[in-house]
N, C-alpha and C positions, 0 to 999 in steps of 0.2 A: 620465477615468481615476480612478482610488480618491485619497484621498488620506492613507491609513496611511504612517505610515513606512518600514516594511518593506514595499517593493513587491514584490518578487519571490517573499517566501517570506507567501504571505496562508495558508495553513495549518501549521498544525503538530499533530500528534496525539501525545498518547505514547500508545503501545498497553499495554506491557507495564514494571514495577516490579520486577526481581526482588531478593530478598535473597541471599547466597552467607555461609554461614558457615564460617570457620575455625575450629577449634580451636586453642587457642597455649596453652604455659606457663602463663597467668591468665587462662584462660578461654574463651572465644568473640569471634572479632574478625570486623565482620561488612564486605561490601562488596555495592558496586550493581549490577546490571544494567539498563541500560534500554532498551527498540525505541521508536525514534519515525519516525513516518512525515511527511511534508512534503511540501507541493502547491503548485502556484501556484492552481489552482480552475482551470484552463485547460489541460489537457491533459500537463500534466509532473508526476509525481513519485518519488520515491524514499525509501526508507529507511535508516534505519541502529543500528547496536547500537554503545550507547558500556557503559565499565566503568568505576567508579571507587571511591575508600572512600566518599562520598559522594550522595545522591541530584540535588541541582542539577549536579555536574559532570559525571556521567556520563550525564545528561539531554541536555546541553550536547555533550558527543564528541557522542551519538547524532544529535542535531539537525546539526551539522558536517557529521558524514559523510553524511549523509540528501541534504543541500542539492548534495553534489559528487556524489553517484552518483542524480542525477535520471535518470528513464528518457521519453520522449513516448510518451502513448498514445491511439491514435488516439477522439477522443470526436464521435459524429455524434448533434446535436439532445438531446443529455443523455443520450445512455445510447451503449453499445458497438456494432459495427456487425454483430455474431453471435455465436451460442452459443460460451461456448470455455471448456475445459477446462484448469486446470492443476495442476500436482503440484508437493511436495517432500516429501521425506520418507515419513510415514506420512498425509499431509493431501492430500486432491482437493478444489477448492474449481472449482464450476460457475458459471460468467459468463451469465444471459440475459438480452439486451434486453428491455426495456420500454415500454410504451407514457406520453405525457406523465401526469403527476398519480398516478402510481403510488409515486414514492419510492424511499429506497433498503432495500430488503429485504435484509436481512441479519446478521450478525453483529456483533461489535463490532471485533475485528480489521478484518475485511473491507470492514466501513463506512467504520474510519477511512481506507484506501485509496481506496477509491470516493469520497469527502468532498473529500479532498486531491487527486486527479485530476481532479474536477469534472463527475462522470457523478452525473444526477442521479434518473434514470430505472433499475433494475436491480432482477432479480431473482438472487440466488445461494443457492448448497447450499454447505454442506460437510461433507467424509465424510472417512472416518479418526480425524480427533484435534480435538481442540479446543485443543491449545496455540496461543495465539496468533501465538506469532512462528513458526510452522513454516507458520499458518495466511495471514500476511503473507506470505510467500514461497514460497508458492505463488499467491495473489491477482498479484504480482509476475509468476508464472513465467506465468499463465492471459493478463495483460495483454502479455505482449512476444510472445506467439501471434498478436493479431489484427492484421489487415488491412482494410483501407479497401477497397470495390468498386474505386476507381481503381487501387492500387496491385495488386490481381489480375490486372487489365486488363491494365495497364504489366508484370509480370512473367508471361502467360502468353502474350502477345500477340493477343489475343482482347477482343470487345466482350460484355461481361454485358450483357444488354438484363433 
């Protein structure tokens, strides 16, 4: 086993920085946005958006929440077990398995997804937009699609040869 101290959360990515400005009485008061994404490198992760006046604290929400709303996603031999497709918004981000020594192809949102899941093997597109965080949650929406051969199996009742 590893011996970092934080065993559970061995990734962390921030994807996205944003700035928010107010206007007030004396001027411009500004606050944070942050998306960070969190993996164990083994098949679990999730995201999360923290807010704050600050950049470490709002880093900090987003990591929090990221850690609690983990998702499993099925990873076979370093990459995903078939093509798949997912949306949000105005973002389609396309999942292809890869064969070993190929890497991960992709964006930097997308990557940091794919990094923190522990797929190490992939090819992906994405279409529509390039905003990051609309671009994460869809990589999200593409990964809670696939399916294992076995678990096709078990819910069609049918053997895939």
């Amino acid at each position: 086993m590893s011996t970092d101290s934080s065993h559970s959360q061995d990734l962390e990515r921030t994807v996205k920085i944003r700035r928010c400005a107010a206007v007030v009485k004396g001027g411009r008061r500004f606050s944070f946005a942050a998306m960070v994404v969190v993996g164990n490198g083994r098949g679990k992760v999730g995201w999360g958006y923290g807010k704050a006046n600050e950049v470490p604290p709002s880093v900090e929400k987003a990591t929090k929440q990221a850690s609690r709303e983990q998702v499993d996603v099925p990873v076979q031999e370093g990459t995903v077990p078939h093509v798949v497709k997912g949306h949000f918004g105005a973002g389609t981000v396309i999942l292809v398995p890869a064969g070993p020594g190929t890497g991960i192809i992709a964006g930097a949102a997308v990557r940091a997804v794919c990094e923190a899941a522990g797929i190490h093997n992939i090819l992906t597109k994405s279409i529509g937009t390039n905003n990051p965080i609309t671009l994460v949650k869809a990589t999200f929406d593409a990964l809670s699609k696939l399916r294992t051969k076995q678990e096709i199996e078990r819910l069609r009742g049918v053997s895939l040869s």
